[in-house]
C-alpha positions in Angstrom: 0.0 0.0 0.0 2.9 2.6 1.3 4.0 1.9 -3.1 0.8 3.0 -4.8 0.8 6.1 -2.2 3.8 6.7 -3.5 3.1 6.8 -7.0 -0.6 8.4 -6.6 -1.7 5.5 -8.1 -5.3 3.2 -7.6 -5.3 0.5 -5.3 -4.1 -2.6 -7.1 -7.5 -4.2 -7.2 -6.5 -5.0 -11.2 -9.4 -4.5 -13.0 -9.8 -7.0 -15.8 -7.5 -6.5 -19.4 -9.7 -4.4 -21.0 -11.2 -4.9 -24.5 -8.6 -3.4 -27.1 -9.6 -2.9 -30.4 -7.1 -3.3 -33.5 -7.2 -2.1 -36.8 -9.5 -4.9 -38.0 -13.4 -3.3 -37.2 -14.1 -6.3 -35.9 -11.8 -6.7 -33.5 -13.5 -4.5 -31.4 -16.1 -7.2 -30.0 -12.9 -9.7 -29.4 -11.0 -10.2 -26.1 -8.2 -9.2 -26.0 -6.3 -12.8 -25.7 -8.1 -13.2 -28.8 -6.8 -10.7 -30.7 -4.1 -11.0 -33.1 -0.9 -8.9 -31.7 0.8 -8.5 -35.5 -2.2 -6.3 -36.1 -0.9 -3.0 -35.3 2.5 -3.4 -37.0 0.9 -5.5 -39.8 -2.5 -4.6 -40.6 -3.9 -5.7 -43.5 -3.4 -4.4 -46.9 -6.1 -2.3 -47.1 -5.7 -0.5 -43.6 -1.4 0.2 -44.2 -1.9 2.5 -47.1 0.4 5.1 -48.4 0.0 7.9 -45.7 0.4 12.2 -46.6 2.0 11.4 -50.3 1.7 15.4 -50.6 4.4 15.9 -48.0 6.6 13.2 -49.8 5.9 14.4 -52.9 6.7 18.4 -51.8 9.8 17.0 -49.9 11.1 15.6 -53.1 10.3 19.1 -55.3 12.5 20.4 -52.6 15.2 17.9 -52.9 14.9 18.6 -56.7 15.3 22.1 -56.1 18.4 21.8 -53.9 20.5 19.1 -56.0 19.5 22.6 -59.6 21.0 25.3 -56.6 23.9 23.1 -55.8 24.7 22.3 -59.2 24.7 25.9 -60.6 26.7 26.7 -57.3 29.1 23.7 -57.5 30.0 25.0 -61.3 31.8 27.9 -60.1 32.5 26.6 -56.8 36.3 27.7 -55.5 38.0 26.5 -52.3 38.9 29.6 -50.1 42.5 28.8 -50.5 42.0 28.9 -54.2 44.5 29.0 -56.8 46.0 32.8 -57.1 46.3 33.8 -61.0 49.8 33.3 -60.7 49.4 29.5 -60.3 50.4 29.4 -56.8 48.3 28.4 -54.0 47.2 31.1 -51.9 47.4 31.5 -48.5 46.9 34.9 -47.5 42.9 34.3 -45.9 44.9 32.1 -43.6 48.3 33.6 -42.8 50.2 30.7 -44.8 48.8 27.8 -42.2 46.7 25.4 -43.4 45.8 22.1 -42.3 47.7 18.9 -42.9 47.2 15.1 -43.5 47.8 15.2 -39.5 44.7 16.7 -38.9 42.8 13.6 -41.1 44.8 11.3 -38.1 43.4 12.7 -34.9 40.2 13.4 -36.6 39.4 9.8 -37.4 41.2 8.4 -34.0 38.6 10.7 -32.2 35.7 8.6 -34.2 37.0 5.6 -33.2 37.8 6.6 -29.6 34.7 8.3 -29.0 33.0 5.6 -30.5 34.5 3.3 -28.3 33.8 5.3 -24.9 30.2 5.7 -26.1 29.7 2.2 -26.1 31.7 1.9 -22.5 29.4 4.5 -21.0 26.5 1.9 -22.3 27.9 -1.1 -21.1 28.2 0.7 -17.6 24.5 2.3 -17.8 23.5 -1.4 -18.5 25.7 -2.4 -15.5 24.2 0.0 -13.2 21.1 2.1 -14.4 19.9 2.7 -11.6 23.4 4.2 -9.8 23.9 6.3 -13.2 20.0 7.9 -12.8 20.9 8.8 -9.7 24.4 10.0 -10.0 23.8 12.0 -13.2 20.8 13.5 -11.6 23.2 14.4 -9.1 25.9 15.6 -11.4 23.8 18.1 -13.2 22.4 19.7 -10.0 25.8 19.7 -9.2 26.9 21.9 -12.8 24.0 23.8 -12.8 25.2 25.2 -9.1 28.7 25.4 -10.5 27.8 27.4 -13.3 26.3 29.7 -11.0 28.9 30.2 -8.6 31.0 30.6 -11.4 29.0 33.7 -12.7 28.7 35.3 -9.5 31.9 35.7 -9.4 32.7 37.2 -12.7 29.7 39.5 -11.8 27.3 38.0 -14.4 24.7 38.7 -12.5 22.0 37.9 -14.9 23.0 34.6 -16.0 23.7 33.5 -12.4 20.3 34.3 -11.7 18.8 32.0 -14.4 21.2 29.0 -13.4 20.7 29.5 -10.3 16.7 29.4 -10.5 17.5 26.4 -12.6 19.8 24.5 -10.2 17.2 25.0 -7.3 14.5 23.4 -9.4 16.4 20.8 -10.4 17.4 20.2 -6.6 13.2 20.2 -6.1 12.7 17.6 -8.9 15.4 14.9 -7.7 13.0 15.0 -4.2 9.6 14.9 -6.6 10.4 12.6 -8.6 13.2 10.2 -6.9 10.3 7.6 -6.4 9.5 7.6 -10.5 13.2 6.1 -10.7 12.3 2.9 -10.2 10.4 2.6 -13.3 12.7 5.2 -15.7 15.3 1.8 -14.3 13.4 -0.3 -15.7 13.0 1.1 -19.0 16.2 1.8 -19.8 17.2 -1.9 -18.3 14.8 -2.8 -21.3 15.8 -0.4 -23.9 19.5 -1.6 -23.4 18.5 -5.1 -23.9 16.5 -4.8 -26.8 19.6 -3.0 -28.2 22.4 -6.1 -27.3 20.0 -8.3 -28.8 19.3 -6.3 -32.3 22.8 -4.5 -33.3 21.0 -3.5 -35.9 19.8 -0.6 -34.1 23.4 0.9 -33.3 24.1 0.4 -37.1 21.3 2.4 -38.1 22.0 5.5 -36.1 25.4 5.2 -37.1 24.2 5.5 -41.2 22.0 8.5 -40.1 24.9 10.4 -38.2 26.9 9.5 -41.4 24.1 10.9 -43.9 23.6 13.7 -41.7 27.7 14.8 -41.6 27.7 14.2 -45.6 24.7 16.4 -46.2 26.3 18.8 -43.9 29.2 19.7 -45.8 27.6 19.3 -49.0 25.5 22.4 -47.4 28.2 24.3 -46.7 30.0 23.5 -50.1 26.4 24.7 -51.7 26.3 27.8 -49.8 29.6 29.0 -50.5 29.9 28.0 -54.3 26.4 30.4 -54.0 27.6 33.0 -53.0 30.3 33.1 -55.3 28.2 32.2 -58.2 25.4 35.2 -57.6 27.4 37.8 -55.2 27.3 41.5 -56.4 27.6 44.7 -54.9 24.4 46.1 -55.6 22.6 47.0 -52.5 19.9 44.7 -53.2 21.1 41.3 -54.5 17.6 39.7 -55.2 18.7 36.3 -56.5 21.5 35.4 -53.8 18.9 36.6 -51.1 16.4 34.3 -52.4 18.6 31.4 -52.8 19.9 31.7 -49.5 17.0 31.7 -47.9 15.4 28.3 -50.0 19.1 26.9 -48.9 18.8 27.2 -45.2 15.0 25.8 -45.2 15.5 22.7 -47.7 18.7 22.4 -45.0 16.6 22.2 -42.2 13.6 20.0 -43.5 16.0 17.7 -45.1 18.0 17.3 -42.1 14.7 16.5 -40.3 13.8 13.7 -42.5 17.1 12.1 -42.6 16.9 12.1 -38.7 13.0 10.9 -38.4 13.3 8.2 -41.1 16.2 6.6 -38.8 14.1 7.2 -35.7 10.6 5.8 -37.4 13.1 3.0 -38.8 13.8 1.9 -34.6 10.7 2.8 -33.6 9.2 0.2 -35.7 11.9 -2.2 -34.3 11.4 -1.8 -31.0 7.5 -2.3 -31.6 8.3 -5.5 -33.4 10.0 -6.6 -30.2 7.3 -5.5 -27.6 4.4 -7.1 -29.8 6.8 -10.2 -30.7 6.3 -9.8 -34.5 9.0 -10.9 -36.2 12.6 -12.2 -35.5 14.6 -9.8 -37.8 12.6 -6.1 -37.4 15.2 -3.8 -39.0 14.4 -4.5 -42.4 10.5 -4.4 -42.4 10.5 -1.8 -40.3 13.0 0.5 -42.9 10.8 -0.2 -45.3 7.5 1.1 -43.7 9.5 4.1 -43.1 10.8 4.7 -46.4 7.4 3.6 -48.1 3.8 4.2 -46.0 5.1 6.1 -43.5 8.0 8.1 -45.8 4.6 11.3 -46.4 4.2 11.2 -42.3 7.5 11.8 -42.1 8.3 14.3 -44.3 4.7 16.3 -42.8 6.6 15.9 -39.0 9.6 17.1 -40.7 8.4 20.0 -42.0 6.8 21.6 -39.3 10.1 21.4 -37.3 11.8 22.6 -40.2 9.5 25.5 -40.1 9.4 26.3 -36.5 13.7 26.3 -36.9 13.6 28.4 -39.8 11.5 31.1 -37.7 14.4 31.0 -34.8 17.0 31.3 -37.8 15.2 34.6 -39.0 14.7 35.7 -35.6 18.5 35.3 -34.8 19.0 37.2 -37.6 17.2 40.2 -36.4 18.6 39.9 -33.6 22.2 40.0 -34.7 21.4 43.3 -36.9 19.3 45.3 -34.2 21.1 48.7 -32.6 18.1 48.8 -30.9 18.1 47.9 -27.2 14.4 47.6 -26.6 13.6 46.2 -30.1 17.0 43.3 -29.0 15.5 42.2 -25.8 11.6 42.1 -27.6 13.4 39.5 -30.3 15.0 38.1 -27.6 12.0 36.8 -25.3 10.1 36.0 -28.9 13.5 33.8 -29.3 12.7 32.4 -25.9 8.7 31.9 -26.6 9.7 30.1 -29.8 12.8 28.1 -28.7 10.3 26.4 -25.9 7.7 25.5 -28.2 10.2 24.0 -30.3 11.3 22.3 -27.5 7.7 20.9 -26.8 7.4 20.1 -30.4 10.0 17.9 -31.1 9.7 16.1 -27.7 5.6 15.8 -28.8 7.0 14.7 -32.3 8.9 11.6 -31.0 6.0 10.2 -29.4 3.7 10.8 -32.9 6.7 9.1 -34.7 6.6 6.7 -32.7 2.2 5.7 -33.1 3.3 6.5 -36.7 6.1 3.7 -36.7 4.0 1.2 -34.7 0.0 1.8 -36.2 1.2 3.5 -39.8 -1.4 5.9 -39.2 -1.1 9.2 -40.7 0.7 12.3 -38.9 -2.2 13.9 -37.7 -4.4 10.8 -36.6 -0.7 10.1 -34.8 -0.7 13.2 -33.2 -3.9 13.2 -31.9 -3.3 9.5 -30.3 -0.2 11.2 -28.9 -1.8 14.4 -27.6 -4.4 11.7 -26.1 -1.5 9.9 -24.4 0.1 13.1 -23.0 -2.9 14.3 -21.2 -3.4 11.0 -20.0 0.6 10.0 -18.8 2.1 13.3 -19.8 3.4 13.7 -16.4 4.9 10.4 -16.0 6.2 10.6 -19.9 8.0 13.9 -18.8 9.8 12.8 -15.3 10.8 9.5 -17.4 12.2 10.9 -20.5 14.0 14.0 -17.9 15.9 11.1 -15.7 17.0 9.2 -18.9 18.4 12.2 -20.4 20.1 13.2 -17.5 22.1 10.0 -18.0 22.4 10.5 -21.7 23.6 14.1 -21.3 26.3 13.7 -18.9 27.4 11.1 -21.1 27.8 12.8 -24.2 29.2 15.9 -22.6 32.3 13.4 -21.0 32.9 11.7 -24.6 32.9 15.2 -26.0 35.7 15.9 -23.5 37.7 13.2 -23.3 37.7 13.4 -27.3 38.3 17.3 -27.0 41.3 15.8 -24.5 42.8 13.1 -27.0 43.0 16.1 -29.6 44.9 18.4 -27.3 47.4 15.9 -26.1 47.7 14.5 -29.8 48.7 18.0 -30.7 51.0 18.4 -27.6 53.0 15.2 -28.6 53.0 15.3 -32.4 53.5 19.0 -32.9 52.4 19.5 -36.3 53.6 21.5 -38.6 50.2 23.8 -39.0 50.0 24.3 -35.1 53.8 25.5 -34.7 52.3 28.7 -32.9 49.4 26.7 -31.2 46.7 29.4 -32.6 45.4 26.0 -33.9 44.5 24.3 -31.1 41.3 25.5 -30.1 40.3 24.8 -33.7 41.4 21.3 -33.2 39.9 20.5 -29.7 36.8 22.3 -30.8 36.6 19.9 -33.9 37.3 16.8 -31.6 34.8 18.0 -29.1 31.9 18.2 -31.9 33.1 14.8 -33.0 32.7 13.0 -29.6 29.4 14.9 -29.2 28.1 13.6 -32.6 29.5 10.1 -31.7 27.4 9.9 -28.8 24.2 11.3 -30.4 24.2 7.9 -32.0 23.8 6.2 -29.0 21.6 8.6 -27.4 18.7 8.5 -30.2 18.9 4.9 -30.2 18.2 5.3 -26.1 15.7 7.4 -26.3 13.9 6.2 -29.4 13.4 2.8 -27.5 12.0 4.7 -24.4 9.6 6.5 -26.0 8.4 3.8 -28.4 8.1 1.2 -25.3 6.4 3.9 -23.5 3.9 4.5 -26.0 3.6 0.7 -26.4 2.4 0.1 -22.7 0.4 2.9 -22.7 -1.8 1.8 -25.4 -1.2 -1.9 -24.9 0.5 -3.3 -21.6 -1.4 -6.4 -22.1 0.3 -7.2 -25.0 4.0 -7.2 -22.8 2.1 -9.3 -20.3 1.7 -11.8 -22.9 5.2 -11.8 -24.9 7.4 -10.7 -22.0 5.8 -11.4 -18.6 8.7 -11.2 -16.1 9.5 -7.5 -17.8 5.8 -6.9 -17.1 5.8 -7.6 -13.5 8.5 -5.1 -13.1 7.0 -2.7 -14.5 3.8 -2.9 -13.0 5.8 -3.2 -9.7 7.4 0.1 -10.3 4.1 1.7 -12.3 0.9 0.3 -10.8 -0.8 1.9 -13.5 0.5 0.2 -16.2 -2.8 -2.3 -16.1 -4.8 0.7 -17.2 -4.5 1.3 -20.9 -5.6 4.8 -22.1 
């Protein structure tokens, strides 16, 4: 009894498993031992159609677009240390230092070392979740109060202020919600184990992160060949404006998909694994993603994409304003829109996920997800807040230790570029995003299992009772509530 005090929940006189309908009308009238589990991840054919095609098909305009920018921009595209017109390489923008073959070395040994401490840091959260919940829980309380002292005493008032109201809320929430860990333990105890057991899940965030990188630099190859190709002096240059501005928004929503067709892709298999649907998941579960569900996607994707290119304008403005009250107005607009966005994407993971595991459209996913949030909103908040905790603290100490390896790999080697050491921060900066990047692999894959498994018992628990019923009894030790299905 002192347990469901605890977590506010009913007395655990279970009612009966509910009746839960599937895709199949019929199934409606059916109890739910009788009901066929493959149904939500295999519904038949005339249920899983193709789902927003006018997103896909506007997403692919776009992409259309993009490849006729880059083109024209690539054909005049110059390196910055481009050839002078006396045939010899110039090095003026750069003061004669350039990067060597060196600099290829460290990069790629950061890769592999950060790759190697991300999946160290796993092995250990698998070891110990529960320890790492609470000691990363611990750890950021601990930063956010070090931040602060650290601005008091360089008199930055203001900002100690915020991390400071931050730190004390944070203190507030470990007392809240230290009774929640129990179950946020047992989910990432799960989450883990569904990874070990499909590889295949590591492997795909690995291809996205490697996607993503590539269409990065293409980007910035794009943008510069751009400017090249349609810079003028004229006061008003109309067509480099214009392109500019289609270049940072196909950059965002294209970004977007790549990242939500590799987090649809695990969401599907980590629903093939709660409802027990099929032995290899990856593969069916890419393929809903890039077929059915590939218009969802690029819908979800666009709003982001829209809500980014907003702050991207808004940054703008606020860059060019001499204007104090018209810099702190942008500024709280910035803030309004930067928590929304927030909100969003953490809304969007959950409707990727009912899109993944019922191949529903976006919207009839994100109403089933808005359903689910004012039901277990709460609980989906405090869960996904202590997971993260872990996740961030370990990304920020890969980031470091591979922001380390540069430095000392710089210190021992001393290349020829970095004589004067005024490359150094470029190099630990460089190793730092790569260790951060690295992680965010592992991280997606985390929390893409979370929220999918969440979203799974919420809608279904009975059907984990049936395929996995010591994991259920866990759960439903840690989260009473788990018998009640929204």
């Amino acid at each position: 009894m002192n347990q469901q005090q605890n977590y506010g929940d009913p007395p655990t006189m279970y009612p009966p498993p509910p009746v839960y309908a599937t895709n199949a009308p019929q199934a409606e009238s059916q109890p739910m031992s009788n009901a066929n589990p493959m149904a939500k991840l295999q519904p038949s054919k005339g249920i899983r159609s193709w789902n927003d095609l006018w997103a896909a098909g506007l997403w692919l305009l776009n992409l259309a677009a993009f490849i006729a920018v880059s083109v024209l921009a690539l054909q005049v595209y110059r390196p910055q240390s481009s050839i002078s017109a006396g045939g010899v390489p110039s090095s003026s923008q750069y003061g004669g230092i350039v990067f060597d073959t060196s600099t290829v070395k460290v990069f790629g040994l950061s890769c592999v070392v950060a790759f190697g401490l991300s999946l160290l840091y796993l092995a250990l959260v698998n070891a110990f979740p529960r320890q790492m919940i609470y000691a990363t829980f611990i750890g950021s309380i601990i930063v956010y109060f070090g931040v602060t002292i650290y601005y008091f005493v360089q008199h930055y008032y203001s900002a100690a202020i915020v991390f400071l109201i931050f730190a004390v809320l944070y203190l507030l929430c470990f007392f809240w919600w230290r009774h929640r860990i129990p179950f946020a333990t047992v989910m990432l105890e799960s989450t883990i184990s569904v990874m070990k057991k499909h590889p295949s899940t590591i492997i795909i965030g690995v291809i996205a992160l490697v996607i993503q990188t590539a269409f990065s630099i293409w980007f910035m190859i794009t943008v510069v060949g751009t400017y090249q190709r349609f810079y003028s002096s004229t006061p008003n240059n109309a067509s480099l404006n214009l392109a500019m501005v289609f270049l940072v928004f196909s950059f965002y929503w294209t970004s977007q998909v790549i990242s939500y067709v590799a987090y649809v892709t695990l969401a599907g298999i980590y629903a093939s694994v709660y409802f027990d649907t099929t032995a290899h998941p990856a593969c069916p579960s890419f393929k809903r993603a890039m077929t059915t569900s590939f218009g969802s996607i690029c819908f979800g994707s666009l709003l982001i994409a829209l809500i980014e290119f907003i702050r991207y304008f808004i940054s703008l403005a606020r860059g060019s304003s001499d204007n104090a009250l018209c810099s702190i107005f942008l500024c709280i607009v910035d803030c309004i829109v930067g928590c929304f966005q927030g909100f969003f994407e953490w809304f969007n993971n959950y409707a990727f996920s009912g899109v993944a595991i019922y191949g529903k459209n976006y919207i009839e996913s994100a109403k089933r997800t808005w359903t689910l949030i004012k039901d277990r909103g709460i609980q989906a908040m405090i869960n996904d807040n202590l997971i993260n905790n872990v996740l961030f603290m370990g990304a920020l100490l890969v980031a470091v230790l591979s922001s380390l390896l540069g430095y000392l790999y710089l210190l021992v080697s001393k290349p020829a570029f970095n004589q004067t050491g005024n490359m150094t921060p470029v190099v630990v900066m460089m190793c730092f995003i790569v260790g951060l990047s690295t992680f965010s692999t592992v991280a997606t894959v985390i929390s893409c299992g979370v929220s999918t498994t969440y979203v799974c018992l919420a809608e279904d628990p009975q059907a984990l009772q049936r395929t996995q019923p010591t994991l259920f009894e866990k759960i439903r030790e840690t989260w009473p509530r788990i018998v009640q299905s929204i």
